[in-house]
PDB file of N, CA, C and O in Angstrom:
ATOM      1  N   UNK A   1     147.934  53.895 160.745  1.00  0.00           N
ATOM      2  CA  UNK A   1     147.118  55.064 160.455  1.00  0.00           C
ATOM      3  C   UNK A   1     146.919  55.870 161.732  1.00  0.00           C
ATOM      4  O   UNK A   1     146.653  55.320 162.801  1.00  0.00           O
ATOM      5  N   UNK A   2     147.065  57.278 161.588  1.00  0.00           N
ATOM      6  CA  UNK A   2     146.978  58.194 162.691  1.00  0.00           C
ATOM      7  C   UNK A   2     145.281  57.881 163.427  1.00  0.00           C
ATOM      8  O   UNK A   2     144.454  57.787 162.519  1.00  0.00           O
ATOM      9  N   UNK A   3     144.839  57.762 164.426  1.00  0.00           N
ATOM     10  CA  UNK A   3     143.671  58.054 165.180  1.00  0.00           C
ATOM     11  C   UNK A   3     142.886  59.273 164.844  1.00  0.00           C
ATOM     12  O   UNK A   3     143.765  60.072 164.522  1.00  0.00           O
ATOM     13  N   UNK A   4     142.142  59.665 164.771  1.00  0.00           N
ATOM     14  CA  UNK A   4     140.828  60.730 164.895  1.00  0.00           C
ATOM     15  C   UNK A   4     141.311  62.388 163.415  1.00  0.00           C
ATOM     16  O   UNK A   4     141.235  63.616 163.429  1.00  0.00           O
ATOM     17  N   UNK A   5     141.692  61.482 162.573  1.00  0.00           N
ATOM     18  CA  UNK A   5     142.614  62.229 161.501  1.00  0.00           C
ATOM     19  C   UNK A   5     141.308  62.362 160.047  1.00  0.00           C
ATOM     20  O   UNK A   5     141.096  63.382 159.391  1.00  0.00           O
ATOM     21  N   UNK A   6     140.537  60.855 159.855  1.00  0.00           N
ATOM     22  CA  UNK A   6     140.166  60.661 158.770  1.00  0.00           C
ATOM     23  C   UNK A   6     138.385  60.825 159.106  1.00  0.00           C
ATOM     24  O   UNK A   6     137.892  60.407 160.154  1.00  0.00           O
ATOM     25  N   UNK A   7     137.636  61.455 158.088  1.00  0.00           N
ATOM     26  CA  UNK A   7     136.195  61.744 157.815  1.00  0.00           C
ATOM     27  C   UNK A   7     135.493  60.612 158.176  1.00  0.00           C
ATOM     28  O   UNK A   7     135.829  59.429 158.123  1.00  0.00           O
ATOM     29  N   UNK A   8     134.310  61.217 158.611  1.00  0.00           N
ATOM     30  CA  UNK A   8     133.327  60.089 158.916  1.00  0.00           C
ATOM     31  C   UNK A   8     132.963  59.253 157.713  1.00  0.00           C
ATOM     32  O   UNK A   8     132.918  59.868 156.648  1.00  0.00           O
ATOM     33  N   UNK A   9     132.633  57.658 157.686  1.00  0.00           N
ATOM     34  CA  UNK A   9     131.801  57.624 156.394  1.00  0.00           C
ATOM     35  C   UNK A   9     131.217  56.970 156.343  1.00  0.00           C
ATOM     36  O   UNK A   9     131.332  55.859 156.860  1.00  0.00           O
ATOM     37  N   UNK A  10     129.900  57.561 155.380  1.00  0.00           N
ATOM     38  CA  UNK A  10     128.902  57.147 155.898  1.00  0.00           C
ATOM     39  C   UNK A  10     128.016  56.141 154.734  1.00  0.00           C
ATOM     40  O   UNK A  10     128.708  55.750 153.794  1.00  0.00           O
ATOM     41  N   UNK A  11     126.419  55.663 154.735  1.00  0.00           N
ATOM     42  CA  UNK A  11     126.383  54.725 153.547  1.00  0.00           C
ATOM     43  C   UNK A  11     125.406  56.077 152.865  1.00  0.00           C
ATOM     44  O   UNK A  11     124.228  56.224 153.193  1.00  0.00           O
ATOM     45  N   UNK A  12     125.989  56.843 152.053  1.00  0.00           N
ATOM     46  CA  UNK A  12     125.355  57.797 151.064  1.00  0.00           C
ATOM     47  C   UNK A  12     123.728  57.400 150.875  1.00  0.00           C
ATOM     48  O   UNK A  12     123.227  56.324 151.200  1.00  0.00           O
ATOM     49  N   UNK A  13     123.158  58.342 150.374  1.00  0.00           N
ATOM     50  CA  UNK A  13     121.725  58.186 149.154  1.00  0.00           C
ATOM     51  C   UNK A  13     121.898  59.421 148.393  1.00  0.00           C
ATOM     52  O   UNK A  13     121.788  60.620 148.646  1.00  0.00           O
ATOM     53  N   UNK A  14     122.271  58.565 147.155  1.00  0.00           N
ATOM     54  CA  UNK A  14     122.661  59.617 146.072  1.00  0.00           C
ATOM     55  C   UNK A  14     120.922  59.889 145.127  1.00  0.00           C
ATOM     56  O   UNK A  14     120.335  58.946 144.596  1.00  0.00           O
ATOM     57  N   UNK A  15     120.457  61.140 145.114  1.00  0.00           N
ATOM     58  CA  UNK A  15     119.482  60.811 144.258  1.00  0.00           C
ATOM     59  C   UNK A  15     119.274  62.080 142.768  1.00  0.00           C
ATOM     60  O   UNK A  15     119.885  63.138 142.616  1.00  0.00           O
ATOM     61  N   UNK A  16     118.694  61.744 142.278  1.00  0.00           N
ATOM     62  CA  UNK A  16     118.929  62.452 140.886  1.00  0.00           C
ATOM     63  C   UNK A  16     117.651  63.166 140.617  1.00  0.00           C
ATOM     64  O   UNK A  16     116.504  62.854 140.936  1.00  0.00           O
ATOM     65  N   UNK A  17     118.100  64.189 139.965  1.00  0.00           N
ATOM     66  CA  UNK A  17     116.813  65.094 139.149  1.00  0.00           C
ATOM     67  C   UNK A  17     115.758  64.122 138.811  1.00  0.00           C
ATOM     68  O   UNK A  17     114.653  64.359 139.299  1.00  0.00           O
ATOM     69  N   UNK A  18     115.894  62.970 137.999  1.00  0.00           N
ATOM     70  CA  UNK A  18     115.287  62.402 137.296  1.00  0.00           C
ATOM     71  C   UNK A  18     114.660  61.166 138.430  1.00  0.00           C
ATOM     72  O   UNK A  18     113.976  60.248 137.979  1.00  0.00           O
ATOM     73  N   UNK A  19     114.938  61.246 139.763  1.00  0.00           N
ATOM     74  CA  UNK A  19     113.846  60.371 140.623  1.00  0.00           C
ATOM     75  C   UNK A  19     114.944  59.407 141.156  1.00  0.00           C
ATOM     76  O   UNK A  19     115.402  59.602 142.282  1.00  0.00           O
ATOM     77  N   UNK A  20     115.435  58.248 140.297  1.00  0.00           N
ATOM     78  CA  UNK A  20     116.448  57.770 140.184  1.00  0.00           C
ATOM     79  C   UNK A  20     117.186  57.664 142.042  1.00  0.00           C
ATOM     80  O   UNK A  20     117.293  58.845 142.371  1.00  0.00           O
ATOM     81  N   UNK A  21     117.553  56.994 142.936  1.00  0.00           N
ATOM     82  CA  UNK A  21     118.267  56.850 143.761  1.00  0.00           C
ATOM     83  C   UNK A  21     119.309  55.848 143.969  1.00  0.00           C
ATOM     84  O   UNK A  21     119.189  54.845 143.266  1.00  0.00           O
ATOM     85  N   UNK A  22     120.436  55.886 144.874  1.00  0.00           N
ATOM     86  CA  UNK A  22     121.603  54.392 144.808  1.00  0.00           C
ATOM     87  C   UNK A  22     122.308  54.647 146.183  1.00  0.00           C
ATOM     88  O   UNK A  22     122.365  55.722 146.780  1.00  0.00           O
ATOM     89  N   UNK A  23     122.562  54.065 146.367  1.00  0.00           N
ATOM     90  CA  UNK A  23     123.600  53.701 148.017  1.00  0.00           C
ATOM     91  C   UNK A  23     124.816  53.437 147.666  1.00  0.00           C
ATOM     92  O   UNK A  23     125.236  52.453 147.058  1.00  0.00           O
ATOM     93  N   UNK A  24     125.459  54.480 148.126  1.00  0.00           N
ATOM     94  CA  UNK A  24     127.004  54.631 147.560  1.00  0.00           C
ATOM     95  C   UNK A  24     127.427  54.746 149.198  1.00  0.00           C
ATOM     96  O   UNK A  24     126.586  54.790 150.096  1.00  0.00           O
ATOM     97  N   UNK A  25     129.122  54.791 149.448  1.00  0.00           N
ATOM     98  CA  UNK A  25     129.644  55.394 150.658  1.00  0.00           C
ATOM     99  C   UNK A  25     130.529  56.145 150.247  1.00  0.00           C
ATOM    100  O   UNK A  25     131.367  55.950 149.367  1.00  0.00           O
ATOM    101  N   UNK A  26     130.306  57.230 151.040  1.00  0.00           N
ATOM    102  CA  UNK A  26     131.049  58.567 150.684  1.00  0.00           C
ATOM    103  C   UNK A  26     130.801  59.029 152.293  1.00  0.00           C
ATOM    104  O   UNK A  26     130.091  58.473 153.131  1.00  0.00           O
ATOM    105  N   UNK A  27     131.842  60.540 152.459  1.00  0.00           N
ATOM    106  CA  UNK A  27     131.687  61.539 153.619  1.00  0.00           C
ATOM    107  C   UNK A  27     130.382  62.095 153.657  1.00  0.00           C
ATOM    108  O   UNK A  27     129.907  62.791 154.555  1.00  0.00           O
ATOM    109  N   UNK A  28     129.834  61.717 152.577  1.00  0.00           N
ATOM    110  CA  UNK A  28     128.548  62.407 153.595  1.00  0.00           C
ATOM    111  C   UNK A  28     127.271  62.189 152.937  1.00  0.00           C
ATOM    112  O   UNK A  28     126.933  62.113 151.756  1.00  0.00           O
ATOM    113  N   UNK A  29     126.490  62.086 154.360  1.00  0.00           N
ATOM    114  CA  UNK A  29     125.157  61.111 154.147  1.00  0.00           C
ATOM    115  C   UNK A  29     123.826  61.210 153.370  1.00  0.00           C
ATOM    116  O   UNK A  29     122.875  60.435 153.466  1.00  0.00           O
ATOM    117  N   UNK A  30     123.948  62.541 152.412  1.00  0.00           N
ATOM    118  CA  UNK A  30     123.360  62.788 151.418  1.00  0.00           C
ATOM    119  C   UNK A  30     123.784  63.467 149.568  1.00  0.00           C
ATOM    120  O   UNK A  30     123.806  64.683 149.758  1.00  0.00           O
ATOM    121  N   UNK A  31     124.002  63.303 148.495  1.00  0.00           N
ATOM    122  CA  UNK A  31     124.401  63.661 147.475  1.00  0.00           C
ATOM    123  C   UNK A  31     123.216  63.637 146.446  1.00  0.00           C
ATOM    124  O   UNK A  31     122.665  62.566 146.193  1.00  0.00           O
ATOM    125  N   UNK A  32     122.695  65.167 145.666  1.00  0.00           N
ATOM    126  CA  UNK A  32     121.900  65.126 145.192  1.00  0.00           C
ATOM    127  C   UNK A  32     123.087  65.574 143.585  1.00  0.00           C
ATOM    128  O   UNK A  32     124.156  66.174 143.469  1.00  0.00           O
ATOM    129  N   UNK A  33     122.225  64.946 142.703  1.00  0.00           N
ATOM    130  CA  UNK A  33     123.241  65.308 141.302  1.00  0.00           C
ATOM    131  C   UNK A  33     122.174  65.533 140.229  1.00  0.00           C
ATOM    132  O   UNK A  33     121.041  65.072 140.371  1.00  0.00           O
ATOM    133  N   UNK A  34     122.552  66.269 139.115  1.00  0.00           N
ATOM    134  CA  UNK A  34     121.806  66.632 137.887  1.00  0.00           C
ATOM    135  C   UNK A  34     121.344  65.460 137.170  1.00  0.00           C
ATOM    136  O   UNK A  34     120.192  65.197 136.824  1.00  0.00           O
ATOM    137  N   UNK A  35     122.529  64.716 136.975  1.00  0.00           N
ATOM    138  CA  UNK A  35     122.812  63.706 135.675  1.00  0.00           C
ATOM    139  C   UNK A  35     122.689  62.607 136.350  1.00  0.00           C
ATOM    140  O   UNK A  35     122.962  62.756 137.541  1.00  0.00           O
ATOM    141  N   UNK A  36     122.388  61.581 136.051  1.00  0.00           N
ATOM    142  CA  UNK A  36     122.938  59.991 136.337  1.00  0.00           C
ATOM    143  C   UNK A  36     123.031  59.061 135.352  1.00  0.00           C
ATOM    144  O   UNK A  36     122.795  59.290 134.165  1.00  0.00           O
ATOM    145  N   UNK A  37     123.479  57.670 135.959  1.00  0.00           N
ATOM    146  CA  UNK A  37     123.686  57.018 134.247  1.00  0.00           C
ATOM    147  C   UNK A  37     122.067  56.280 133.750  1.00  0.00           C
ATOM    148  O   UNK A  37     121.993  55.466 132.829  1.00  0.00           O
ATOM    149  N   UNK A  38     120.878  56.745 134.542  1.00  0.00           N
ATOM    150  CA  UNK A  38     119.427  56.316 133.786  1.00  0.00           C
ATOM    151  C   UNK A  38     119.568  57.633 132.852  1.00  0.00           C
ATOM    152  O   UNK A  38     119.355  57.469 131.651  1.00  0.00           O
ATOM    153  N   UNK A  39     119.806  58.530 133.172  1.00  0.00           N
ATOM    154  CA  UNK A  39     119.077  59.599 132.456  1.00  0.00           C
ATOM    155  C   UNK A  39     120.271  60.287 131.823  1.00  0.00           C
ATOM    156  O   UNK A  39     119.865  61.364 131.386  1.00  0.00           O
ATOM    157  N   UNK A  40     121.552  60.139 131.585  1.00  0.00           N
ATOM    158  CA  UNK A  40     122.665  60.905 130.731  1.00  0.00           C
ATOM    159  C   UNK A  40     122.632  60.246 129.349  1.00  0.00           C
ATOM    160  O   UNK A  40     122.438  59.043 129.175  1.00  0.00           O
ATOM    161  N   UNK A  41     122.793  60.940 128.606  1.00  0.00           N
ATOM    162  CA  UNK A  41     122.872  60.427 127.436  1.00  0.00           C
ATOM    163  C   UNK A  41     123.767  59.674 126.522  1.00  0.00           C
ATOM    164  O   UNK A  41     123.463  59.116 125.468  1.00  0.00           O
ATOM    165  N   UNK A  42     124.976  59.757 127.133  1.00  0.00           N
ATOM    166  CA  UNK A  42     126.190  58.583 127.078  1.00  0.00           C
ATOM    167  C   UNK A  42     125.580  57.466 127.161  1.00  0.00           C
ATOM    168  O   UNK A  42     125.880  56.604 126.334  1.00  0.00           O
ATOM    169  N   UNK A  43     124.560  57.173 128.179  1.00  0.00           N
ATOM    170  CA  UNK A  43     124.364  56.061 128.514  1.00  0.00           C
ATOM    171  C   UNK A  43     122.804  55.656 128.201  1.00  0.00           C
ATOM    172  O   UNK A  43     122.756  54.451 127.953  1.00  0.00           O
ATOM    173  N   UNK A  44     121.850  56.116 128.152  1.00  0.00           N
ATOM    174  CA  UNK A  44     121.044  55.984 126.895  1.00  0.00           C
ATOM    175  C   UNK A  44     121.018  55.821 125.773  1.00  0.00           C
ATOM    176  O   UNK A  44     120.148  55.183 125.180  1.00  0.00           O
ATOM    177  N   UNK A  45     121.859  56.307 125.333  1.00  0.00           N
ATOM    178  CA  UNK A  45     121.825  56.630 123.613  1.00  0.00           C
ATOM    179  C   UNK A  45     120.985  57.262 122.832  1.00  0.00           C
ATOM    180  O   UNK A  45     120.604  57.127 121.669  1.00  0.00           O
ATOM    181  N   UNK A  46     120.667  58.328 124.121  1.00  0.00           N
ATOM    182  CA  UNK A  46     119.604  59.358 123.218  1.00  0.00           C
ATOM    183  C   UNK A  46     120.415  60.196 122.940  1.00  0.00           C
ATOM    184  O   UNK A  46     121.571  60.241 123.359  1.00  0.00           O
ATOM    185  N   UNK A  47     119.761  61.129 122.025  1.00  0.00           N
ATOM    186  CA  UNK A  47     120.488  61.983 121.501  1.00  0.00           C
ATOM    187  C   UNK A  47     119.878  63.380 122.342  1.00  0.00           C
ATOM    188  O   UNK A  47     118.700  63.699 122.187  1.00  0.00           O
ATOM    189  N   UNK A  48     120.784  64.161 123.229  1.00  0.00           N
ATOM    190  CA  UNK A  48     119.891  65.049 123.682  1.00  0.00           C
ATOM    191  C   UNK A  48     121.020  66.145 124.053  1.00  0.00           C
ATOM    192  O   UNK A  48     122.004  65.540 124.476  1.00  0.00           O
ATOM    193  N   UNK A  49     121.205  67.382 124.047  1.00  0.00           N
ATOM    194  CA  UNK A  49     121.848  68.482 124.525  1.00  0.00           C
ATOM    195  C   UNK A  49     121.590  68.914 125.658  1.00  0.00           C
ATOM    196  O   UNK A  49     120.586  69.615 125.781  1.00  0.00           O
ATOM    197  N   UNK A  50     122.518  68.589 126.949  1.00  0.00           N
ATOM    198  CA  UNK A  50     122.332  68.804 128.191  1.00  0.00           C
ATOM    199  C   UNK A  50     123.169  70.352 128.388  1.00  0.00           C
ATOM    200  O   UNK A  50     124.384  70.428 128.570  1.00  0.00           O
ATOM    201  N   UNK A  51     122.426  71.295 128.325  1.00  0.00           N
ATOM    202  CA  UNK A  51     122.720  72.720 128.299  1.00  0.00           C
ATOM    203  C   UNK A  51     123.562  73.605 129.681  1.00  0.00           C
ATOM    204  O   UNK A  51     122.727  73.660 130.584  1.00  0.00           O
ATOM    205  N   UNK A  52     124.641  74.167 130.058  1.00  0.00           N
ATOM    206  CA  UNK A  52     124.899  74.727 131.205  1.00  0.00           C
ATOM    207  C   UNK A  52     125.379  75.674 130.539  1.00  0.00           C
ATOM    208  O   UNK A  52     126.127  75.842 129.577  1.00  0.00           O
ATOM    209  N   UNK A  53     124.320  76.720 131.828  1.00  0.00           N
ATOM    210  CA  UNK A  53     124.565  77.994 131.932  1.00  0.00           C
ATOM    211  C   UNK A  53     123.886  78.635 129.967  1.00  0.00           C
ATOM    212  O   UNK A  53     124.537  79.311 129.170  1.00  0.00           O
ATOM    213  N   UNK A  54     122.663  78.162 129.811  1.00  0.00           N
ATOM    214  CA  UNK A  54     122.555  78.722 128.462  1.00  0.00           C
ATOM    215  C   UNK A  54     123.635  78.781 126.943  1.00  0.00           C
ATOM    216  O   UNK A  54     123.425  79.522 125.983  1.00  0.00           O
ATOM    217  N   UNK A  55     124.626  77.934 127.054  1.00  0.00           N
ATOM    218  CA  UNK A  55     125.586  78.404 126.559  1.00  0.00           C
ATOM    219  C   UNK A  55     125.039  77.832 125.130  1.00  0.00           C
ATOM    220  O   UNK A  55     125.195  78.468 124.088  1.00  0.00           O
ATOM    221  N   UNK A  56     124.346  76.498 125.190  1.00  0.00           N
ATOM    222  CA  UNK A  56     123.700  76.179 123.681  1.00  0.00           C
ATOM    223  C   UNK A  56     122.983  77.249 123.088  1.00  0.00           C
ATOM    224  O   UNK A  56     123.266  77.606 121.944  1.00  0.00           O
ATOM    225  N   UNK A  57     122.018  77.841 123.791  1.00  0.00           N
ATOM    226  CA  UNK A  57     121.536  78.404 123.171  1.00  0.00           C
ATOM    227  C   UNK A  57     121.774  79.814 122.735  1.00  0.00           C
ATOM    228  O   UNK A  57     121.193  80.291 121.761  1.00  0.00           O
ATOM    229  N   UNK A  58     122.549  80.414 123.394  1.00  0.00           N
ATOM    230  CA  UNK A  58     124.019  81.422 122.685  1.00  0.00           C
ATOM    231  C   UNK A  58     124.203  81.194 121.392  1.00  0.00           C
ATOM    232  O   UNK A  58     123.854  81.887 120.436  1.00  0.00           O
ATOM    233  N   UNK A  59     124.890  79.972 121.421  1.00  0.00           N
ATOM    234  CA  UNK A  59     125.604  79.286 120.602  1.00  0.00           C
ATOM    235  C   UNK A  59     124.490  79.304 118.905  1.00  0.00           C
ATOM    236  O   UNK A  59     124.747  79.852 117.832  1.00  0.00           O
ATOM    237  N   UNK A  60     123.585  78.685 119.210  1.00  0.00           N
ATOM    238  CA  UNK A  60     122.013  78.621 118.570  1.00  0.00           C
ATOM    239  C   UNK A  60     122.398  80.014 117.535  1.00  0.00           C
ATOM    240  O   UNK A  60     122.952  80.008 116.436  1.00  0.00           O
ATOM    241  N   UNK A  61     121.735  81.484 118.559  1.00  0.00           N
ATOM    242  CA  UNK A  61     121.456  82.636 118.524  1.00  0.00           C
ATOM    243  C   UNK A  61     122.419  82.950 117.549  1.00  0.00           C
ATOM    244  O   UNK A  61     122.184  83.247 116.377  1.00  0.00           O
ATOM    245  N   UNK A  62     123.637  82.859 118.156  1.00  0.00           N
ATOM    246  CA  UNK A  62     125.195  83.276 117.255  1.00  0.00           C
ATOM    247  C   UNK A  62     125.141  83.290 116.066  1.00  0.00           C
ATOM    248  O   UNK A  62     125.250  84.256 115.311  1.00  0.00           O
ATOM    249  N   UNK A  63     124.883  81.665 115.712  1.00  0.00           N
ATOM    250  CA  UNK A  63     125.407  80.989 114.099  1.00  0.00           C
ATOM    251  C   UNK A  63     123.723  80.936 113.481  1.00  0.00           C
ATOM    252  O   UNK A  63     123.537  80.582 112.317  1.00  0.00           O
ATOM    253  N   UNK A  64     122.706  81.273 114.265  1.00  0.00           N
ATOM    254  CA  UNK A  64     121.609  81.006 113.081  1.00  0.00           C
ATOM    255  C   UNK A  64     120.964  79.693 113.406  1.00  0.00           C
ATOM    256  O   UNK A  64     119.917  79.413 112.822  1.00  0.00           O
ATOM    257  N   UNK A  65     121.502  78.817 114.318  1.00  0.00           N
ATOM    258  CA  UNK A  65     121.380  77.165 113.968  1.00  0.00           C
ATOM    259  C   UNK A  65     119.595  77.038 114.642  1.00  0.00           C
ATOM    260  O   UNK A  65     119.338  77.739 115.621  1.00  0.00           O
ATOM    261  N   UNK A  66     118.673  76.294 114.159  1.00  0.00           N
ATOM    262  CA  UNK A  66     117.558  75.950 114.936  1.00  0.00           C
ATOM    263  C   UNK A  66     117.643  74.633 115.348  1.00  0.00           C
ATOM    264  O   UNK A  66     116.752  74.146 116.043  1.00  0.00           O
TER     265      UNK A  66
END
């Protein structure tokens, strides 16, 4: 492997909207994210519509749906 070629790396703190934190290693020593697997709904099994950019509720408006 070449010398002074590859990213620092470091031990992450990934933490989430929802409070939620984990120690990952990645390039860099902080990662904040929307979703995680406490609070996504794949992985709950709640049933919930995680909305970007308004587009559900477009969608809603469009067809009538409540």
């Amino acid at each position: 492997m070449k010398k002074e070629i590859h990213p620092e790396y470091f031990d992450a703190t990934v933490s989430c909207i929802c409070g939620t934190t984990y120690t990952v290693g990645a390039t860099q020593s902080e990662i904040k994210v929307e979703i995680c697997s406490k609070c996504h709904p794949f992985y709950t099994g709640e049933q919930r519509i995680v909305d970007t950019e308004g587009r559900v509720e477009r969608m809603r408006r469009r067809y009538g749906v409540k």
